[in-house]
C-alpha positions as CSV (number, residue, x, y, z in Angstrom):
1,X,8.6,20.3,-10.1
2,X,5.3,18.4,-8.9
3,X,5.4,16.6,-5.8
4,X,2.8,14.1,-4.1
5,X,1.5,14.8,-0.8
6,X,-0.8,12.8,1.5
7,X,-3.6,14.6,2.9
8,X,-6.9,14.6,5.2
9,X,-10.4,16.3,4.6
10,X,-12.7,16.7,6.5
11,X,-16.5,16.2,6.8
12,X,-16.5,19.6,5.2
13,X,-14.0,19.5,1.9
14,X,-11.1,21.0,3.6
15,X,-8.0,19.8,3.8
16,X,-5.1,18.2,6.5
17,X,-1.7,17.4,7.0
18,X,-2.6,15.0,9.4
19,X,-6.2,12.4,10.3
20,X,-6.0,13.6,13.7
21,X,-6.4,17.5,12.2
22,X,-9.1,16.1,9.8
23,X,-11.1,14.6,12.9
24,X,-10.8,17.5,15.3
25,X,-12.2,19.7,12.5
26,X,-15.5,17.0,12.2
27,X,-15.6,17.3,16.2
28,X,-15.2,20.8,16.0
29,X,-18.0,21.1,13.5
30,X,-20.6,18.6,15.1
31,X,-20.1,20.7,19.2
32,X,-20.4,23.9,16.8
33,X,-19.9,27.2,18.7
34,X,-18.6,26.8,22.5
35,X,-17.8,29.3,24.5
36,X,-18.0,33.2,23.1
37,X,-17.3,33.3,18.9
38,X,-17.0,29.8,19.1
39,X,-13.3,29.8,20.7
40,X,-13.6,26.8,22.6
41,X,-14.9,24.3,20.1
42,X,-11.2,23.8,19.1
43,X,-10.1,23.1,22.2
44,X,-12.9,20.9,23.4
45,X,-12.5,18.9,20.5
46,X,-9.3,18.0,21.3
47,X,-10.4,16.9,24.5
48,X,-12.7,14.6,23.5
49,X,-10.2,13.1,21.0
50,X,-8.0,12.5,23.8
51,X,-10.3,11.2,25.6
52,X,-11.9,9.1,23.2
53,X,-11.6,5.9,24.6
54,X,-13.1,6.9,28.3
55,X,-15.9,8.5,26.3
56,X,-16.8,5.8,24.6
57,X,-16.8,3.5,27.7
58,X,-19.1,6.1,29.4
59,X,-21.3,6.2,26.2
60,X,-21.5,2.2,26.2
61,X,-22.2,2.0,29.8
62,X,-25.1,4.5,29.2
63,X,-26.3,2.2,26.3
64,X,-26.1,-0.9,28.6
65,X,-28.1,1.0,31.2
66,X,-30.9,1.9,28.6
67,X,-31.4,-1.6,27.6
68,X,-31.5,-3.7,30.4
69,X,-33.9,-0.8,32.2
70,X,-37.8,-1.6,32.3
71,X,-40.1,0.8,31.4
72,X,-41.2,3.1,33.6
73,X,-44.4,5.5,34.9
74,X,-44.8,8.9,34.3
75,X,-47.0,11.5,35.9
76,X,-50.2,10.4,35.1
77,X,-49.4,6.9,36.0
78,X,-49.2,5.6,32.2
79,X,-46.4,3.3,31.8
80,X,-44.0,4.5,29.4
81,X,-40.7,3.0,27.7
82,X,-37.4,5.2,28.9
83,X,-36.2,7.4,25.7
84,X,-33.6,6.4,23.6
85,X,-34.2,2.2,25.0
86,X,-34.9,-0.2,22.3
């Protein structure tokens, strides 16, 4: 007999019993290979899940930091606007 089943994919097609499986896959896929054969990308993609919500405050900070900075001069003395501001 049929049954229904709930389930995730991913970025790529494939599928997951669970969203959280689905994202660490996407994660997994955007870091690519870490570490030697690409073991680590599993488990650093769980750690940024997990740590999500600090990551994003770090990445907002960063943001905040860009924006409010004023441009600055490089080498030759040319003033030039930060990368990644505005």
């Amino acid at each position: 007999m049929a049954t229904e089943c709930t389930a995730y994919r991913d970025g790529k097609g494939s599928l997951h019993p669970t969203p959280e499986r689905a994202t660490l896959a996407d994660l997994a896929d955007v870091l690519g290979r870490v570490g030697e054969e690409g073991g680590m990308t599993s488990g650093v993609a769980k750690l940024i899940f997990e740590k999500r919500e600090e990551i994003e405050r770090v990445f907002a900070e960063h943001d905040a930091i860009l924006a409010s900075s004023t441009p600055t001069q490089d080498e030759t003395g040319e003033v030039v606007p930060i990368k990644g501001a505005g």
